[in-house]
N, C-alpha and C positions, 0 to 999 in steps of 0.2 A: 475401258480399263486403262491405268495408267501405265509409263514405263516401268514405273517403280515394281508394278505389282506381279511385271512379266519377266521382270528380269531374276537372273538363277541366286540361288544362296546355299549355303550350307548349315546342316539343321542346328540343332544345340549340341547333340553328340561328337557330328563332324567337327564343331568347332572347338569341341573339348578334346578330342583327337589329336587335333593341329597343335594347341597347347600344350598336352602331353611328348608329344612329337620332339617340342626343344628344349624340355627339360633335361639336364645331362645327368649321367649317371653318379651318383651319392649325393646328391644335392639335398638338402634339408628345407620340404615347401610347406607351407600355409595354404589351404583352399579355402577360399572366401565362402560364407554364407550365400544360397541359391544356386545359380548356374554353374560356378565356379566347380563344387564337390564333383560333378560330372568328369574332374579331371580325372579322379583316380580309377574310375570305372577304363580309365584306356591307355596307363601305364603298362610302357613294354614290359612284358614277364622276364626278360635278363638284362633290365635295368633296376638297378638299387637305386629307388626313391623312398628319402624317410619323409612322410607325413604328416605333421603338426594341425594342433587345433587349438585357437587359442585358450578354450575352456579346462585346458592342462592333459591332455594327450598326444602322446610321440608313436611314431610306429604303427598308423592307422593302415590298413588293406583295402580294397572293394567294398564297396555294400554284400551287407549279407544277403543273402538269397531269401526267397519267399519264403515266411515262418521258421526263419532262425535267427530273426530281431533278437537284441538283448538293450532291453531301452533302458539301461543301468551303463550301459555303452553308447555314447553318445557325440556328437561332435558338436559346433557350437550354434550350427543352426539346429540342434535338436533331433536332430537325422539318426536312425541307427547307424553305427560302421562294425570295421571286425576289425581286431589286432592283429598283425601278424605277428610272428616268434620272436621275440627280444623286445616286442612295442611293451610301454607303462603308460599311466597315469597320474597324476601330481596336483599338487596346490595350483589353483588358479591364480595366483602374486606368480610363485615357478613362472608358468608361462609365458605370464605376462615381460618376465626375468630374460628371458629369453629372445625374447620380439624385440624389446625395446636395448637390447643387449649386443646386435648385431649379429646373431646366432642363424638367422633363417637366410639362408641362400635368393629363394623365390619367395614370394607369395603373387595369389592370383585370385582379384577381388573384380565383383563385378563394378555400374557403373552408371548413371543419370547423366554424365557431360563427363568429358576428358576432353584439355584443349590439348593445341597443338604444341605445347611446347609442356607438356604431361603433367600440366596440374589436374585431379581429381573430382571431385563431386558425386560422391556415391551415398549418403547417408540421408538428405532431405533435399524439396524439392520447394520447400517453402513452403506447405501445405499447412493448414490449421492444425490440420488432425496426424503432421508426422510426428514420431517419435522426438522426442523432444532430448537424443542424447546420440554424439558419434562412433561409442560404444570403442571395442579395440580397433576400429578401421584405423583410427590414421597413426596408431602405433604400429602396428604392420607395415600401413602405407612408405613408414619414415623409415621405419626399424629395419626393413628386408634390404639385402643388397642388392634385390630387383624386383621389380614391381609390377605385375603384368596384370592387364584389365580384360578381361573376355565378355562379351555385350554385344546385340544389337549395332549394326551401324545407324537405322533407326527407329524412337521411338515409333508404339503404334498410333498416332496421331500424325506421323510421317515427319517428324522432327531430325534433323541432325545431334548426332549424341557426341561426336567429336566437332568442335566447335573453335573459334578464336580463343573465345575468351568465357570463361564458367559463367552463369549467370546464376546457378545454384550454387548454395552454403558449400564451405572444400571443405576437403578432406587432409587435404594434403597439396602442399606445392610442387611444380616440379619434379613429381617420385613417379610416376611413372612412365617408365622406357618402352613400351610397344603394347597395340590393344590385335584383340583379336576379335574381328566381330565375321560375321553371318558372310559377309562379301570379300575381305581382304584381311590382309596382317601389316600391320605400320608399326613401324620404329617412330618413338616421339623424343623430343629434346628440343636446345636449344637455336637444333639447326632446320626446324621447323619437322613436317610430316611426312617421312621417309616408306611409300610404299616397298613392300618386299614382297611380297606375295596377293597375287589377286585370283578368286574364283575361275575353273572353266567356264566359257562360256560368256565372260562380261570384258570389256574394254577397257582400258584406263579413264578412255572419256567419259563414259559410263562412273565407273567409282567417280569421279570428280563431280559427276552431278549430284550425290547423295550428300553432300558436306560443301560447304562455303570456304573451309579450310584449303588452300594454295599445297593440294599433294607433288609429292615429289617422283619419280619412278626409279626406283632404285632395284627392281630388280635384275639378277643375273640374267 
């Protein structure tokens, strides 16, 4: 068995915890299609976070519980959600009015490659058979006034997913300022790959072997 295989992580939830974690209070976020929605399952209850989807809903809550779907309520990966008291609904252009408008505080999209200086790659992988469009990702990506990536440190093929340089189609340059993955939380930018936070139980040496990317240790 390898190191890789033995060393500790934190699951999808925990990592959607962590995210939640530094979200501050009235912030106005974006939850990205897949992993990402996981965040709002773990917003603190006396923190006011409004929710956005880019399919033209404001004021989204938790997933609704078992058998109280309403799939006329939807988010934009097609997920049931709940409103909470004052949340609406609108025009998909609205929304879009809004992303691309400088209105969203966070958004929080997952990820294929994220380098070290926060360019993106989250829509194709180059595949024949990807999707052949980058849909509202890299209005988000631009549009938010942060940009946070929650993912895998690596694929399951045992690949690096933060990387030097993207080798997959982008998303977006430069927009995102810190990922959160399975093992650590980094601050990304110009000033290269600023760890702040690393899992119990694993070493900085350790994180440094998962990625070819030059981390920094910037924890307190």
């Amino acid at each position: 068995m390898s190191e890789q295989n033995t060393l500790p992580s934190w699951s999808r939830d925990e990592i959607a915890a962590r995210v939640a974690q530094d979200i501050p209070d009235g912030a106005v976020v974006n939850l990205g299609i897949g992993l990402p929605t996981k965040v709002a399952n773990h917003l603190p209850s006396d923190r006011e976070v409004i929710l956005h989807s880019e399919n033209g809903v404001i004021g989204m809550g938790p997933a609704p519980a078992e058998g109280q779907e309403d799939y006329d309520l939807i988010n934009a990966g097609k997920q049931p959600v709940t409103l909470l008291p004052g949340g609406c609904f609108f025009h998909h252009a609205d929304s879009f009015g809004m992303m691309r408008g400088g209105h969203l505080d966070v958004c929080v999209l997952g990820a294929f490659q994220v380098s070290a200086t926060g360019d993106l790659a989250n829509w194709s992988t180059g595949a024949p058979d990807a999707i052949p469009a980058v849909g509202g990702a890299m209005d988000l990506a631009i549009g938010a006034k942060k940009t946070y990536v929650m993912t895998e440190m690596r694929t399951k093929k045992g690949e690096p997913k933060l990387v030097e340089k993207c080798s997959y189609p982008l998303t977006g340059i430069g927009c995102v300022s810190r990922i959160y993955t399975d093992v650590a939380v980094i601050d990304l930018g110009a000033d290269g790959a600023k760890v702040i936070d690393i899992i119990d139980g694993m070493t900085f040496e350790q994180l440094q072997t998962l990625t070819e990317v030059k981390l920094q240790d910037a924890r307190k």
